[in-house]
C-alpha positions in Angstrom: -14.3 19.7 -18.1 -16.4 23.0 -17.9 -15.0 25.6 -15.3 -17.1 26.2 -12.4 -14.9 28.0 -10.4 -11.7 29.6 -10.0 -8.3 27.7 -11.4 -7.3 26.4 -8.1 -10.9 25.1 -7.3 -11.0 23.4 -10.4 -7.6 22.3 -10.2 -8.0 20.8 -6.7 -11.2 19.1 -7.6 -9.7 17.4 -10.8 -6.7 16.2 -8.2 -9.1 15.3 -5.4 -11.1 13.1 -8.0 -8.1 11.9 -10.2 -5.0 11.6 -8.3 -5.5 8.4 -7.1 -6.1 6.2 -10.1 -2.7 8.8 -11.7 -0.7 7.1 -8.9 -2.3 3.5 -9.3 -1.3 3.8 -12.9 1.9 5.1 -11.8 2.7 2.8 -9.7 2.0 0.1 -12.3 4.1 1.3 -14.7 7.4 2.2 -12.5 7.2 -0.6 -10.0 7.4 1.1 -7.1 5.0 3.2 -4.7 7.6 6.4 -3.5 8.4 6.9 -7.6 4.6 6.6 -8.6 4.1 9.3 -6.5 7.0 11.5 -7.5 6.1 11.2 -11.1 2.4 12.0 -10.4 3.6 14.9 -8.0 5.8 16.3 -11.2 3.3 15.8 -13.8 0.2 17.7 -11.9 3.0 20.5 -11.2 3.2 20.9 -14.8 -0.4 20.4 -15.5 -1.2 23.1 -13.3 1.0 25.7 -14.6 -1.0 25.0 -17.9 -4.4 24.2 -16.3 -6.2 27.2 -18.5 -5.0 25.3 -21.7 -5.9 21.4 -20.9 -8.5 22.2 -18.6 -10.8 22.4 -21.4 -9.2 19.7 -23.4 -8.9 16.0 -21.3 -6.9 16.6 -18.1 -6.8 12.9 -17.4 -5.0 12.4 -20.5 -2.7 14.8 -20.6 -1.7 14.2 -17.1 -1.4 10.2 -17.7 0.7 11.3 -20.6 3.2 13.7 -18.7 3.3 10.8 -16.2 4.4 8.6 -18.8 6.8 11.4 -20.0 8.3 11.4 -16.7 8.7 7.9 -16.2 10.4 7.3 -19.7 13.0 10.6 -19.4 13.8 9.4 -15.5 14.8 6.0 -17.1 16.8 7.5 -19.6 18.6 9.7 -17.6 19.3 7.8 -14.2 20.3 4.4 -15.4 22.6 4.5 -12.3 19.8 4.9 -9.9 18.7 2.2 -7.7 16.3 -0.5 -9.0 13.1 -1.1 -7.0 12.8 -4.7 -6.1 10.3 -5.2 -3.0 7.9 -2.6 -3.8 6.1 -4.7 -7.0 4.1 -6.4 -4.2 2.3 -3.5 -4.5 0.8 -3.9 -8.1 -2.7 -4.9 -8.8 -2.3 -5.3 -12.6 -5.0 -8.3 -12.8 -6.9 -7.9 -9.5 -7.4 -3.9 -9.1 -11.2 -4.4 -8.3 -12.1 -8.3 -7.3 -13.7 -8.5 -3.9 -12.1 -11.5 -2.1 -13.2 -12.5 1.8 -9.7 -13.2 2.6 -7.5 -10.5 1.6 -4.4 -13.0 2.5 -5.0 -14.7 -1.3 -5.3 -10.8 -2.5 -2.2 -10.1 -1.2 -0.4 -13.4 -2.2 -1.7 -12.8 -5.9 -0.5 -9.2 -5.9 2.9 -10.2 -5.3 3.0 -13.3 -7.0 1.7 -10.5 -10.4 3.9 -8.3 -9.4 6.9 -10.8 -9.6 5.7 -11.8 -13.2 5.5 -8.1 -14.3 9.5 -7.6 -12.9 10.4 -9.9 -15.3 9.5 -7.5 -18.2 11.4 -5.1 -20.3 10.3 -1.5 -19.0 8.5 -1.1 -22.7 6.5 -3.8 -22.2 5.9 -3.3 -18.8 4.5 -0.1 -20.2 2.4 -1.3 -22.4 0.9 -4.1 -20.5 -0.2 -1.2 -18.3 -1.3 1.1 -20.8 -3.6 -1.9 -22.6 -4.8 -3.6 -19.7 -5.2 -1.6 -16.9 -5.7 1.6 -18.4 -7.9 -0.1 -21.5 -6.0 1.8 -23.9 -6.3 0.8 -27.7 -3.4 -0.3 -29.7 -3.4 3.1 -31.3 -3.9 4.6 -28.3 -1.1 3.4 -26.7 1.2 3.8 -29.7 0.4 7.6 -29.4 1.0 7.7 -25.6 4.6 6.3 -25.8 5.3 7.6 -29.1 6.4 4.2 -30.6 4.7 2.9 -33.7 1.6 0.3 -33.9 3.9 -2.7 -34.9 6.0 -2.0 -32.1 3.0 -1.7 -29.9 1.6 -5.2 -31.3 4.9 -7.3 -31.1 6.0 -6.1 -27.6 2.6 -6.8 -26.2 2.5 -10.2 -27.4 6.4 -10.7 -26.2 5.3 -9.4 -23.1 2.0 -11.7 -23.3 3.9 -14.5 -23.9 6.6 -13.7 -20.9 3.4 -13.5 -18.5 1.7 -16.8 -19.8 5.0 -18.5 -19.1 5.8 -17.4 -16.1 5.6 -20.3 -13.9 4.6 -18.5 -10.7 1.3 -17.2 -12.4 0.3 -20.6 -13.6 -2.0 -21.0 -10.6 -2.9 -17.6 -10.3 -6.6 -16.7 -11.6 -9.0 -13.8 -11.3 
């Protein structure tokens, strides 16, 4: 990203353009809409107190990757906190950009998705994100959550395997 301006132009314009697919991707890996945005919130604050250093790098990525930070240190550290439960109606893991005349059967597969995805570990709730709706590689997505390739590979096909069985996604197609 080349500077055109000053560091807050540049800074709103990268959060005017990005901020929205951050949360989306937030919001698929947490499971609930008011955290997605917290975490997002959290990780631009951070981005833009080092905005002269990534700016120049990708911003996208390091932002996804302080989301991710975020997400994995507020599980750590608040294992008391309350578990979202309704708010994974909200995910579009498999349906993010399919036109459909009657939004009723978008809204009935969102949340019937969004029940399969609750059934999985957080890891491999993170990874099925990171692989499929972010189109990360394997390596890739090794790197973002700092876990090795083999873990990468055999929690993705666990996870996989979870989804596929899943009897309230055996109807459900694109």
């Amino acid at each position: 990203m080349v500077s055109s301006g000053s560091r807050d132009d540049d800074f709103t314009a990268f959060v005017l353009a990005r901020s929205g697919r951050l949360v989306h991707f937030a919001r698929m890996l947490c499971g609930d809409a008011g955290l997605a945005e917290d975490l997002v919130q959290n990780a631009l604050e951070k981005a833009y107190l080092r905005w002269e250093r990534i700016e120049l790098a990708d911003p996208f990525a390091y932002v996804r990757q302080a989301v991710v930070n975020q997400h994995l240190s507020w599980v750590r550290r608040r294992p008391w906190r309350e578990r979202p439960s309704g708010a994974t109606a909200e995910l579009e893991l498999l349906f993010v950009d399919t036109p459909v005349a009657d939004q009723s059967g978008a809204v009935d597969r969102r949340v019937t998705v969004g029940a399969a995805l609750a059934t999985l570990t957080r890891r491999e709730r993170a990874i099925v994100v990171l692989r499929y709706v972010e189109d990360l590689t394997e390596r890739e997505t090794a790197a973002v959550l700092g876990i090795a390739l083999g873990t990468v590979k055999s929690a993705n096909a666990r996870a996989l395997d979870k989804l596929r069985a899943a009897p309230e996604l055996s109807g459900v197609t694109r």
